[in-house]
TIRO-142855 format. One line per 8 residues: number of its first residue (from 0); their letters; for each residue x, y, z of C-alpha. Coordinates in pm, whole numbers. Example, Ala and Ser with C-alpha at 12.3 -4.5 7.8 and 13.67 -1.06 7.14 Angstrom:
// residues 2
0 = AS = 1230:-450:780; 1367:-106:714
END
This chain:
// residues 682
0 = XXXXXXXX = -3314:3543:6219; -3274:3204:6162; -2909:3057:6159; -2773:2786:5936; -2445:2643:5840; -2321:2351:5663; -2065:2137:5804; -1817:1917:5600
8 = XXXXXXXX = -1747:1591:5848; -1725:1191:5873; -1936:894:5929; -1788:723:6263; -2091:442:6229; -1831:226:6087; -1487:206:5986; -1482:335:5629
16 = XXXXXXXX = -1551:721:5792; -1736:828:5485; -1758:1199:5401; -2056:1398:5525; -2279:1709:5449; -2437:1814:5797; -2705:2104:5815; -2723:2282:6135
24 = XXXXXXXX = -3009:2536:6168; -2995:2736:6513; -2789:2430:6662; -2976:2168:6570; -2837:1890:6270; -3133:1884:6056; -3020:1712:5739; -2733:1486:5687
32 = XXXXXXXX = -2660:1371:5307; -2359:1252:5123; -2037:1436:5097; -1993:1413:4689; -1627:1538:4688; -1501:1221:4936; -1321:929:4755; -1455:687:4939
40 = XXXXXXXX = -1834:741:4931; -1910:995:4673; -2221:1163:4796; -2363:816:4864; -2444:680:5193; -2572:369:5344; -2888:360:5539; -2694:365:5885
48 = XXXXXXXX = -2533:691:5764; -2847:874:5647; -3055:769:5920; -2773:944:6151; -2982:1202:6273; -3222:948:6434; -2953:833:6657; -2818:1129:6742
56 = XXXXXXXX = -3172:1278:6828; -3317:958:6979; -3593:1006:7275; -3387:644:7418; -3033:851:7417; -2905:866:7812; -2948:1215:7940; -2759:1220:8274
64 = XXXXXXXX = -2501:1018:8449; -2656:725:8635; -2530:538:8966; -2715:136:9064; -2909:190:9360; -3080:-92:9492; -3082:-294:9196; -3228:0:8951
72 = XXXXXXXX = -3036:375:8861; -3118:707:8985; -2961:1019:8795; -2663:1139:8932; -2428:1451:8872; -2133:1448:8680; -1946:1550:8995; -2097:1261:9213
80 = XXXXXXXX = -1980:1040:8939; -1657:1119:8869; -1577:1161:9246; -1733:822:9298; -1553:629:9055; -1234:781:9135; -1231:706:9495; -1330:312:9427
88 = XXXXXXXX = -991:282:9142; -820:410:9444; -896:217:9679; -905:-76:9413; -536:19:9306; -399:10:9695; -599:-294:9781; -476:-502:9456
96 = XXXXXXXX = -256:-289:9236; -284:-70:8910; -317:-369:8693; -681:-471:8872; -830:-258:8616; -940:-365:8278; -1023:-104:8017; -1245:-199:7721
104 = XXXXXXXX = -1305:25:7387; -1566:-140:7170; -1590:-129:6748; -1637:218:6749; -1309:316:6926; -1150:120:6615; -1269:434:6403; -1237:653:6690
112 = XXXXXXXX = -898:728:6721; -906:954:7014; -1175:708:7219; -933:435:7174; -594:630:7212; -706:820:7568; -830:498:7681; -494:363:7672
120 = XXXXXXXX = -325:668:7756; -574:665:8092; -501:240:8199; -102:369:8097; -120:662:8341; -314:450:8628; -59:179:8579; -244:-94:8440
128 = XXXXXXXX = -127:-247:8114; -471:-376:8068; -654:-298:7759; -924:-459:7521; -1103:-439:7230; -1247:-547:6974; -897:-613:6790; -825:-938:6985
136 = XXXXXXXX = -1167:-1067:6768; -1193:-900:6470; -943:-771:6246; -619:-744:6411; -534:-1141:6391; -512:-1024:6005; -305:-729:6011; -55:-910:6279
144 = XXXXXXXX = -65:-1193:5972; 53:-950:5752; 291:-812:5876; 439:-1117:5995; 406:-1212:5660; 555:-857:5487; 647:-676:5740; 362:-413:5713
152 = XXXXXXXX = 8:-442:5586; -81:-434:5233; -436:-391:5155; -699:-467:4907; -752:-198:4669; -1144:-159:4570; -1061:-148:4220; -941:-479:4081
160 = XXXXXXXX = -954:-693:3790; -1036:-1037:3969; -1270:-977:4300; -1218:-1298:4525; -1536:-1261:4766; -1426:-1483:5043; -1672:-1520:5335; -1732:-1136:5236
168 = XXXXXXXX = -2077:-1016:5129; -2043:-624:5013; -2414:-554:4966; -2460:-580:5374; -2110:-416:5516; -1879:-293:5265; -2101:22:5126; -1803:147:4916
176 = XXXXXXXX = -1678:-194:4797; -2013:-247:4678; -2000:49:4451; -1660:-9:4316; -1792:-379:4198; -2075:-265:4051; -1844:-59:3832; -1556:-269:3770
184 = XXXXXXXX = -1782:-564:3659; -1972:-364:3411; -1596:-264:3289; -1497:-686:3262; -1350:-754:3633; -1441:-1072:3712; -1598:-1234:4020; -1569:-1498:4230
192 = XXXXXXXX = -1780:-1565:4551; -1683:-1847:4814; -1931:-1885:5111; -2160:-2145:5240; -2466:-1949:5121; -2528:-1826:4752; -2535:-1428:4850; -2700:-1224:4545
200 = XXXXXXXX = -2316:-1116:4445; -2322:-1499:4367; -2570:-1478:4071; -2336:-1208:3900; -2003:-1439:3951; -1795:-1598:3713; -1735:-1928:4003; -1975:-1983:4305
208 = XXXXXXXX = -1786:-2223:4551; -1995:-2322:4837; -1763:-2409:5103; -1821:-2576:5457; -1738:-2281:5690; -1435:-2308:5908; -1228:-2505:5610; -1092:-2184:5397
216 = XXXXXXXX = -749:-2288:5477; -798:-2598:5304; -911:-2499:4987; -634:-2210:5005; -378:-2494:5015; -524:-2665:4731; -521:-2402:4537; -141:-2323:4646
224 = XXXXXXXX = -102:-2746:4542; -227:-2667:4128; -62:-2305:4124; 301:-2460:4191; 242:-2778:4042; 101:-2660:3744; 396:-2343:3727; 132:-2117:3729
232 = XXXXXXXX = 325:-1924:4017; 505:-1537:3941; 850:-1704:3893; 1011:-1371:3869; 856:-1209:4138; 880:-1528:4380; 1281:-1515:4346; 1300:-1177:4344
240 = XXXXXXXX = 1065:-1089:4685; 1001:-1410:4852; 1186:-1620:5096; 1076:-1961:5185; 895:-2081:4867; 1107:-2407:4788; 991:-2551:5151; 656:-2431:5004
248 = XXXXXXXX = 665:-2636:4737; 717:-2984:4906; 486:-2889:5182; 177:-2842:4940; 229:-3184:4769; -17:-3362:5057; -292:-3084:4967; -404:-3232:4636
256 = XXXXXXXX = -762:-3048:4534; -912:-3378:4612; -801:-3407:4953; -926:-3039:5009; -1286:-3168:4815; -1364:-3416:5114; -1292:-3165:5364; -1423:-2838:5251
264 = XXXXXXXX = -1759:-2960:5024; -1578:-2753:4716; -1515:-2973:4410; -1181:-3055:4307; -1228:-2951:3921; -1333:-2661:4100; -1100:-2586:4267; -811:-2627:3981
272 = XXXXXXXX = -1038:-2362:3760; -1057:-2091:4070; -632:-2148:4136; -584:-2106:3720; -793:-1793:3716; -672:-1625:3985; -285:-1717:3929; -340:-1625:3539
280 = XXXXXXXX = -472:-1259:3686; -278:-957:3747; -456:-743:3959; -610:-1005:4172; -785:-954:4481; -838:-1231:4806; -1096:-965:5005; -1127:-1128:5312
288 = XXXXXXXX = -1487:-1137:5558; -1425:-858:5792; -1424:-1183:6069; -1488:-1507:5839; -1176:-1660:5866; -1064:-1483:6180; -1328:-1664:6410; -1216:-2020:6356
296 = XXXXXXXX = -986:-2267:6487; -774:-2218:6134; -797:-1791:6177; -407:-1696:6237; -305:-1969:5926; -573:-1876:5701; -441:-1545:5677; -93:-1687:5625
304 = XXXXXXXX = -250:-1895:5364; -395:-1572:5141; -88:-1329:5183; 108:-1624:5093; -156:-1693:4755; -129:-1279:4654; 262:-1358:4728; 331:-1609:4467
312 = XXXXXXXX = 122:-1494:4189; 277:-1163:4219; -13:-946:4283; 170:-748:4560; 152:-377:4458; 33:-396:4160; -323:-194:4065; -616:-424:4186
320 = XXXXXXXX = -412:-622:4390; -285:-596:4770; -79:-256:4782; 155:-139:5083; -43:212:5105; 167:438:5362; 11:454:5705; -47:751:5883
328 = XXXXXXXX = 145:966:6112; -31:1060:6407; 54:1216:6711; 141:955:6990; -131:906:7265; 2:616:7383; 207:579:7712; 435:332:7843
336 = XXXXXXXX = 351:104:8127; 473:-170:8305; 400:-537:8249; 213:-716:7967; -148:-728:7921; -377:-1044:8042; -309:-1304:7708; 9:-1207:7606
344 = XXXXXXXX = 152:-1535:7799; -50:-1731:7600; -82:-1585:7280; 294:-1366:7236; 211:-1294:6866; -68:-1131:6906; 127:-872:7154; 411:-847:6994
352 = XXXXXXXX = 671:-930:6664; 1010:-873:6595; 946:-615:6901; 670:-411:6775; 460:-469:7042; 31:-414:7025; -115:-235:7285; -422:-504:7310
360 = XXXXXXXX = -500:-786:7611; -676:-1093:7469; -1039:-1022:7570; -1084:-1385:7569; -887:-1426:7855; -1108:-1200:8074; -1409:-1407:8175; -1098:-1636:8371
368 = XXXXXXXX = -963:-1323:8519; -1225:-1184:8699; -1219:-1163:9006; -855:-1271:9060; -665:-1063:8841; -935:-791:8730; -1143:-615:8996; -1260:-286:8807
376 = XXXXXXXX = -1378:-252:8412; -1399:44:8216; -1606:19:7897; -1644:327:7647; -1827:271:7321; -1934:-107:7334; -2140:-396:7423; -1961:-700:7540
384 = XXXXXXXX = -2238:-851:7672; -2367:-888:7351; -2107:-841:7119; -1823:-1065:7269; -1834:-1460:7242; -1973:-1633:7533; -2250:-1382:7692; -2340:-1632:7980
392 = XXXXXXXX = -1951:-1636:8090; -1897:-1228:8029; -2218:-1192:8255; -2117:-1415:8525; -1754:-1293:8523; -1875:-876:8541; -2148:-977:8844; -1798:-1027:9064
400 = XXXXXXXX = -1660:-707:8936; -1635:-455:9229; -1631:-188:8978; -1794:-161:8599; -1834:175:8456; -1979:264:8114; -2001:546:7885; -2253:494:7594
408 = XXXXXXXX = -2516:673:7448; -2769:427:7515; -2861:225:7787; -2693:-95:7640; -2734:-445:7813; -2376:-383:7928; -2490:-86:8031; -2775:-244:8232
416 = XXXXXXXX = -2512:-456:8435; -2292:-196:8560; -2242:58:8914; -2177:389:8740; -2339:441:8352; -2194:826:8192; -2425:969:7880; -2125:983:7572
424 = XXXXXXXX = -2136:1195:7319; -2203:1084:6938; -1982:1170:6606; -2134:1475:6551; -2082:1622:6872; -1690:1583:6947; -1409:1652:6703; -1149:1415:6597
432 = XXXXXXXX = -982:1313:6263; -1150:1061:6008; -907:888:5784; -867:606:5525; -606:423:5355; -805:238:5069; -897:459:4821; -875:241:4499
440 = XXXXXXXX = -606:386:4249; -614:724:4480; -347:841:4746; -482:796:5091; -746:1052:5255; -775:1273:5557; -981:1461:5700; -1099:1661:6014
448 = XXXXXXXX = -1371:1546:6214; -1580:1833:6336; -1814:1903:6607; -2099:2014:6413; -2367:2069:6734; -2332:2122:7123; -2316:1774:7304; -2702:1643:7359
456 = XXXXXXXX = -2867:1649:7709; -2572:1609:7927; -2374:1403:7743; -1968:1390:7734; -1719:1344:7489; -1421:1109:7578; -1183:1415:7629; -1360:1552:7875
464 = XXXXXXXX = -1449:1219:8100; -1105:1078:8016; -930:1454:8123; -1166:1517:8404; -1167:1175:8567; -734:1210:8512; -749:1511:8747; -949:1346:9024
472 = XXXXXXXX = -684:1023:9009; -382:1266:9041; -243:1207:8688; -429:1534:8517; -51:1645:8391; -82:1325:8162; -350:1495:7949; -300:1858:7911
480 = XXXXXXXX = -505:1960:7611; -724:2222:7705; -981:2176:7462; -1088:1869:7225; -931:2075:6939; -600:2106:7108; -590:1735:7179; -685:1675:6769
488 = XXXXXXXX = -424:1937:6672; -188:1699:6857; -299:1432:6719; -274:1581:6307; 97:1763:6348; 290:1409:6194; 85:1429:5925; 153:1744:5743
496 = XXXXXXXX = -198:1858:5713; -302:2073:6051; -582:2131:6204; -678:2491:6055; -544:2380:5764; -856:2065:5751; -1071:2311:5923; -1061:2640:5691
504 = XXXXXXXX = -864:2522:5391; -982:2182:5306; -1248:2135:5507; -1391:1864:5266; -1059:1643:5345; -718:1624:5141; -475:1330:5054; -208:1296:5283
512 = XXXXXXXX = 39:1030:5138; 141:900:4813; 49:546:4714; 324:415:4463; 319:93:4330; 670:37:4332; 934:-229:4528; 1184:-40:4643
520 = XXXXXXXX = 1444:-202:4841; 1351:-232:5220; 984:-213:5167; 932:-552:5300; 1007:-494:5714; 1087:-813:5813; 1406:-984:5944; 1492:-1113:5606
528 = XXXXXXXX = 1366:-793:5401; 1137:-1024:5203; 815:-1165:5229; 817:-1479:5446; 664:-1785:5280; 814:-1954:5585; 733:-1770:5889; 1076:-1818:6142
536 = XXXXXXXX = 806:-1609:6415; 568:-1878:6373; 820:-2150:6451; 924:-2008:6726; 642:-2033:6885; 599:-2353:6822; 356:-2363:6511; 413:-2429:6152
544 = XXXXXXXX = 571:-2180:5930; 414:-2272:5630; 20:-2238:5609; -184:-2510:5750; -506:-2646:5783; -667:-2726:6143; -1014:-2841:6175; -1251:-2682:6373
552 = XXXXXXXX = -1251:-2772:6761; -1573:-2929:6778; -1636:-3044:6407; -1625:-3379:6285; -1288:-3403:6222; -1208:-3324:6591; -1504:-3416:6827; -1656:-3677:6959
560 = XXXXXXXX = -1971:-3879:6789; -2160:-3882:7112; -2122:-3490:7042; -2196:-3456:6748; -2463:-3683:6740; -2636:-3427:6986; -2510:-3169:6767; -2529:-3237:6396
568 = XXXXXXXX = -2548:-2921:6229; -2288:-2653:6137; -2412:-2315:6347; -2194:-1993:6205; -2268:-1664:6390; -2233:-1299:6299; -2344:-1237:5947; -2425:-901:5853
576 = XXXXXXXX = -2730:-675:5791; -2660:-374:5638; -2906:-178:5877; -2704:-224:6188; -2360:-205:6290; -2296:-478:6565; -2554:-415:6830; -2565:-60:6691
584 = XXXXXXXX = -2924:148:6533; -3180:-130:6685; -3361:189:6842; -3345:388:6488; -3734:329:6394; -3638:371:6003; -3351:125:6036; -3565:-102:6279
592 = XXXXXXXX = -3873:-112:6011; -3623:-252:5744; -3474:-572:5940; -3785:-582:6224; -3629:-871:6393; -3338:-1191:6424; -3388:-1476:6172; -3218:-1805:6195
600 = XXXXXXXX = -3137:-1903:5797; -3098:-2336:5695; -3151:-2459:5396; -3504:-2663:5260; -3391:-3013:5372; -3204:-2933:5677; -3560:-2751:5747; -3737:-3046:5653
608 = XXXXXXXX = -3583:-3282:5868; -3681:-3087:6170; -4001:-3020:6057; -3927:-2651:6081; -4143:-2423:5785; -4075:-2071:5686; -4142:-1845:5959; -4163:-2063:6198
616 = XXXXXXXX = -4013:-2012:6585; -3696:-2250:6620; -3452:-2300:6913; -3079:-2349:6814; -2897:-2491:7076; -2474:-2596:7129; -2356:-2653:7469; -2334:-2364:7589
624 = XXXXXXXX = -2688:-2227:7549; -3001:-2156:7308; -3159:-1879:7117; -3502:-1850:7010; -3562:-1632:6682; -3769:-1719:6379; -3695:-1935:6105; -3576:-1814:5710
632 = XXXXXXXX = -3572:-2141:5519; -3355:-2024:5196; -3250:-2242:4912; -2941:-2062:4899; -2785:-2165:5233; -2630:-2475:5267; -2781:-2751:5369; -2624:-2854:5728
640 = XXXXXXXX = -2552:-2524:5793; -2730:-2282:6085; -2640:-1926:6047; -2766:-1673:6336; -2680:-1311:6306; -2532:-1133:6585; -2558:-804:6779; -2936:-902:6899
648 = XXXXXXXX = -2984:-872:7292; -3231:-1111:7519; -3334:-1418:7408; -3179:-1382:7039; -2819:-1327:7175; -2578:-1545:6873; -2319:-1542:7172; -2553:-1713:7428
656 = XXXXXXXX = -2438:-2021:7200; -2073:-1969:7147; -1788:-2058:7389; -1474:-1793:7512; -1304:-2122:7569; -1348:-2250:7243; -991:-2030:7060; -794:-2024:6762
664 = XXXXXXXX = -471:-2160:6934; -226:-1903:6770; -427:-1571:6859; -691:-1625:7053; -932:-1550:6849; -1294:-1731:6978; -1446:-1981:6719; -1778:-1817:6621
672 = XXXXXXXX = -1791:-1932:6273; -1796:-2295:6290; -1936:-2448:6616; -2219:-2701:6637; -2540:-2694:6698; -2905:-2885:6694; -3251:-2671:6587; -3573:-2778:6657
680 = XX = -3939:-2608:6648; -4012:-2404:6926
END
């Protein structure tokens, strides 16, 4: 008799952890759909999500551990592995010390909370406060910004009555944001869309402003320049919650609309109307590019610049605008360990504020440590030989590695480069917990992620290569959860909803927090108990308070003409496709059929001028390196501007053209968004 179930789970393909309806027939997932009762999906999923099962059941997955032999890989037990790899961290750890080792959790540990928590846990317990991710280049620069700014981290709410699309294109990486617009405009939100090219958002949009990429922080201090001038500014609110605004005031007087026109392409008139619309709007939303304004030499002060913008027109917890929804309480993974992470030194606010320290290392920094300071690497769920900015540099540095060990479910290019590559496990075949915080006018959501098959081939979840590999490095006592649903249990006691509670009760997910729109004394965590206009933590690290505008490293404003004269054009890397996640689902046939293969986008005349057509094969080039792709000329890019998406491997590689040493000076953060660049035919 046949068996079948149907399990309630998450998405883990990207960080919204949408809610899932699995159907297992005699152990094998044969239908995945839409879980309707979720807040943040409702039934719906994107393309990635639905063509799950393709992943999960791909002929390309790895089926066995695998050890370099003589330049290739021959299949190797789990046993042989493990033992392997723990005798080389040994003898790696006497030889040079606990902090030789470098662990690295890619995007998906960011929605993985027990991939990225036992992988610090594991560098904690071998001694080494070295770990990476993602976080020290996407993401994380904001959230430090924040809460240097409030003292926590407000967020965007989906539902709001004035959408500011900044660098942020829904339709290709914000499935749920994309829904919530569609229904909010047809109720009278209105729209604005800033970004070099005129994405199909742009056509519904109340303002377009096409803006050179890199210079958001200059039009965000013009607009700061009309909103105090012109009083348009939350008076009440301002005295009330702010600290900092009257040095505010005289520092914007230089940052006229006009001197913002010349630098960021964005008329001044224009400008005036977008600062009067969104200051005369209660319920106003700045939703940031998930990266945009992160990957630039501006990132850390751009950031500053929009908290500070929501700050002074008062939409701070209020509905539609930035609200302080309560985090979660999770159990602790974490350890202590001695020492600071590789980066810290150079960039102290991204480790740590007013104390609270961040578990991160500045992956930046890592190319320059190897082989000095880092002799071993541990990656689990990534590609930074792909996904992280200067491939050419990440290559060269993990050749001198005497160690690099990855667990994936694919044979990534990382993959390709390392001694010892372990078969992982995929969402559906490990439990965890799923939860998210934005859930327009909604309390925040939890929910339980469950193992819905048996692990494919011979494949591993994180728990049991992160507990196993413990044991053979004498540190085993550091992880004693018997079972991935102990270690999960663990994980959901803080929060009031248990495991068999999520598992039998509400196995579709429940709320666990209240979201109130209220300021109640002491919700603003910083040294002042207000929001800082004038950031004390900036200053004393020696950079400005207030927001501020820097120009790009190697733009106009800052480089030489001999450079740019080999370099004309504006290249920005990274933009989305809403078929792949990173370098994620490029083996899913469905997903490959839709978006085939890389295209480099310019505008008609910046096409013209190279005497590149439609279609054509071009070679973009920067100092660093080139990529070859194909050509999209587009009337809706900007002319001057080169955009290459990111996340392709060989030849099409966006980071074979950007630079590690090329960094946002507050943070780290690599400049991806506004390099330069020359195209030809070719």
């Amino acid at each position: 008799m046949s068996k079948r179930k149907e399990v309630f789970t998450d998405c883990t393909l990207c960080y919204h952890s949408c809610g899932c309806r699995v159907t297992v027939e005699n152990g094998t997932a044969v239908k995945i759909r839409g879980l309707e009762s979720h807040p943040v999906n409702r039934g719906r999923l994107c393309p990635k999500g639905a063509a799950a099962l393709e992943t999960i059941y791909s002929p390309e997955r790895l089926r066995h551990p695998m050890k370099r032999v003589n330049g290739g890989f021959r299949s190797i037990s789990w046993d042989q592995a493990l033992d392997e790899i723990a005798e080389r961290l040994t003898l790696i750890k006497e030889a040079f010390g606990p902090q030789a080792l470098g662990v690295f959790s890619g995007s998906i540990g960011v929605e993985n909370l027990e991939m990225a928590g036992l992988m610090q846990r594991f560098r904690a317990g071998f001694g080494s406060p070295n770990f990476f991710s993602v976080e020290s280049v996407c993401y994380r620069m904001r959230i430090r910004t924040r809460q240097m700014t409030f003292g926590r981290y407000p967020i965007e709410e989906p539902d709001s009555s004035l959408y500011i699309l900044w660098g942020h294109n829904p339709d290709e990486s914000d499935f749920p944001l994309k829904f919530a617009l569609k229904q909010n405009l047809s109720k009278g939100a209105k729209l604005v869309v800033i970004d070099p090219k005129r994405i199909p958002l742009a056509d519904r949009a109340d303002m377009y402003l096409r803006i050179r990429p890199g210079t958001d922080g200059a039009l965000a201090l013009a607009m700061m320049n009309v909103i105090i001038n012109e009083r348009l500014y939350d008076r009440e609110f301002v005295e009330k919650y702010t600290t900092g605004f009257d040095k505010l005031v005289l520092h914007v007087q230089r940052h006229q609309p006009e001197w913002a026109e010349e630098i960021t392409w964005v008329p001044a008139e224009q400008i005036r109307n977008l600062a009067r619309l969104f200051a005369g709007t209660k319920g106003a939303s700045i939703f940031q590019g998930t990266c945009t304004q992160d990957q630039t030499a501006n990132g850390t002060q751009n950031s500053r610049a929009f908290a500070v913008l929501q700050a002074i027109t008062g939409n701070i917890n209020v509905p539609g605008g930035w609200v302080t929804s309560p985090p979660p309480r999770f159990g602790n993974l974490g350890l202590g360990v001695e020492g600071q992470p590789l980066g810290a030194d150079q960039y102290p606010l991204f480790f740590e504020v007013w104390g609270r320290k961040s578990p991160y290392g500045v992956v930046t920094v890592v190319p320059e440590s190897i082989p000095e300071k880092l002799k071993a690497f541990l990656v689990v769920g990534g590609n930074p030989l792909v996904c992280l900015p200067d491939t050419n540099a990440f290559r060269e540095a993990f050749r001198k590695l005497e160690l690099l060990v990855v667990h994936d479910l694919f044979m990534t290019e990382t993959a390709q480069a390392a001694h010892y590559v372990l078969p992982a496990c995929s969402h559906l075949e490990k439990w965890g917990v799923a939860y998210t915080y934005n859930v327009c006018h909604c309390m925040p959501y939890l929910m339980l992620r469950k193992q819905c098959i048996e692990p494919v081939h011979e494949s591993w979840s994180e728990w049991k290569f992160i507990t196993e590999m413990a044991k053979r490095l004498d540190m085993g006592e550091l992880f004693p959860w018997r079972s991935e649903e102990e270690l999960v249990a663990f994980e959901l006691e803080p929060s009031g909803l248990s495991f068999d509670y999520l598992l039998h009760e509400r196995p579709e997910g429940d709320y666990y927090a209240h979201k109130d729109y209220e300021v109640p004394e002491g919700l603003f965590r910083t040294p002042s108990g207000k929001i800082e206009i004038y950031s004390e933590a900036l200053e004393k690290v020696g950079f400005d308070p207030l927001p501020a505008y820097l120009e790009p490293e190697k733009s106009f404003g800052r480089a030489s003409g001999e450079f740019l004269e080999k370099y004309p054009l504006i290249l920005s890397t990274g933009n989305r496709s809403l078929y792949y996640t990173h370098s994620q689902h490029r083996r899913v046939p469905v997903l490959h059929k839709r978006n085939p293969e890389p295209l480099t986008e310019i505008g008609p005349q910046t096409a013209k001028r190279s005497g590149i057509k439609d279609g054509d094969y071009v070679v973009v080039e920067t100092n660093q390196g080139t990529v070859r792709t194909k050509a999209r000329v587009d009337e809706r890019v900007a002319e001057g501007v080169v955009f290459v998406p990111h996340g392709w491997g060989g030849e099409a590689n966006a980071n074979l053209l950007t630079d590690v040493q090329c960094r946002e000076p507050i943070m780290g953060y690599p400049d991806m968004k506004s390099l330069q660049c020359a195209i030809r035919k070719g």
